[in-house]
N, C-alpha and C positions, 0 to 999 in steps of 0.2 A: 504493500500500500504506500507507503515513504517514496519508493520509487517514482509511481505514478506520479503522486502530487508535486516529487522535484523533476522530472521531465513537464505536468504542467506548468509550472511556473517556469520553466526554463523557458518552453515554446511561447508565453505571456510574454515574458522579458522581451523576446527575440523580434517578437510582433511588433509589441512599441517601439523599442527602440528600432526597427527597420523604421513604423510611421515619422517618428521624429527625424531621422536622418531625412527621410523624404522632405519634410515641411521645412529641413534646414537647405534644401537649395530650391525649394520652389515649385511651383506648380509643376506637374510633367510638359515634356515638350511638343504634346499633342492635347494640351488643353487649349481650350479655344480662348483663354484669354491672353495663356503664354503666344499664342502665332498672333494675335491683336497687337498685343507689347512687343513682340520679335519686330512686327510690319512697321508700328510706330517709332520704335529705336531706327531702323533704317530708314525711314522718312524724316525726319529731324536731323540726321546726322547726314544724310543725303542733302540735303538742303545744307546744313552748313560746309561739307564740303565743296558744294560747285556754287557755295557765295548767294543761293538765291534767298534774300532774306527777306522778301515776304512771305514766302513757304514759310520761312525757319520762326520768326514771328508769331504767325496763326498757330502755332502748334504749342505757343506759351501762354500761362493765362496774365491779362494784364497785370498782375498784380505778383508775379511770379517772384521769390528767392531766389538767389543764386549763391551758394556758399563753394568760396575755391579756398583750401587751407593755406595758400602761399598768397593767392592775391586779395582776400576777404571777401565781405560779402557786400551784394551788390540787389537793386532792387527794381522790378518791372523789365517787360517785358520790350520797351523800347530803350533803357540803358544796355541789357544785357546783350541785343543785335546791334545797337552802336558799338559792343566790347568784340564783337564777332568780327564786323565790318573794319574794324581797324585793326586786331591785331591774329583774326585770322585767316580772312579770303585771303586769295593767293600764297598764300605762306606755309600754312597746316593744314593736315588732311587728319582725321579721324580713322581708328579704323579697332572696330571692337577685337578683342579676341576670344578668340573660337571658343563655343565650351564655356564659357565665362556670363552669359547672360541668364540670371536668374528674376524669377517671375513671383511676386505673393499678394495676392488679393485683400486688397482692406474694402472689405465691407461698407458699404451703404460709400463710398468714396470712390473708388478706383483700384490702380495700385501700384505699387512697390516695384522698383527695376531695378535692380543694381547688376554691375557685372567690373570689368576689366576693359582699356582700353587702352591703345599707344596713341602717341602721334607721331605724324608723318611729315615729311619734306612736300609740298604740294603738289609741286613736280619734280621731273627728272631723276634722282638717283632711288627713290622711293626708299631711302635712310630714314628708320625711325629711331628717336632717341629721346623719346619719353614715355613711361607707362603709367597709369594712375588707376584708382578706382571710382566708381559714378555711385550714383543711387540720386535716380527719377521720382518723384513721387506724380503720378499721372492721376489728372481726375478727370470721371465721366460729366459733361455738362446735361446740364438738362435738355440739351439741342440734340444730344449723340453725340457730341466730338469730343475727342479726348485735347485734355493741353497738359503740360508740365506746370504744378505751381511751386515745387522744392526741385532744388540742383543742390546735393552735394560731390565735392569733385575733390578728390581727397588723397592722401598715400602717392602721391608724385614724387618717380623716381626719375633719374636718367639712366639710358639705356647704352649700350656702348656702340 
């Protein structure tokens, strides 16, 4: 009988803690809200690499945060394409890395993006030499559209 109850409680343990490891990277990558957030991440970051920033704009809410741990924090959604416009068209290129984009749903809100990304030389030798981490905080509007109202942009190293 001893047996039994510590193989059950083994297979308990084993269960949760599998659910927890799950819920520590996020949605699966066939939830429908993870490929929403996948499609959004590349729409925003598509926009700010090829400099179109009214795309890149609509996708912020006007009132949006923007927290960089090296350069502070910064406010709205027409400072923060003013900081894009000047010191990133032509200059940087974004480019997530693989495997690195996690997805968590907050409730009655939106949700939670965070992942890895480098930057990049904008053209030509395609040298990257910085890596950082993000986390998006996305909300669903009452319209359907989703915007960004938190940017933390955080853990900036350089790369060799």
């Amino acid at each position: 009988m001893k047996l039994h109850k510590t193989a059950a409680l083994f297979l308990l343990t084993a269960a949760l803690g599998s659910t927890y490891a799950q819920t520590q990277s996020g949605l699966p990558h066939d939830a429908p809200l993870y490929r929403t957030q996948a499609q959004l991440d590349t729409e925003l970051f598509g926009a700010y690499n090829r400099c179109e920033l009214d795309k890149f704009q609509a996708l912020l809410a006007d009132d949006v945060e923007f927290f960089h741990d090296e350069g502070g924090a910064m406010r709205g959604a027409e400072a923060v394409t003013a900081a894009v416009k000047a010191n990133i068209c032509g200059k940087v290129r974004r480019e997530l890395v693989a495997g690195s984009l996690e997805v968590h749903e907050m409730k009655n809100y939106g949700a939670l993006v965070m992942g890895s990304h480098r930057f990049c030389a904008a053209q030509g030798s395609g040298h990257c030499n910085g890596l950082a981490r993000f986390a998006h905080l996305w909300q669903l509007q009452p319209d359907g559209r989703w915007q960004v109202t938190k940017v933390l942009s955080f853990a900036h190293q350089s790369t060799p």
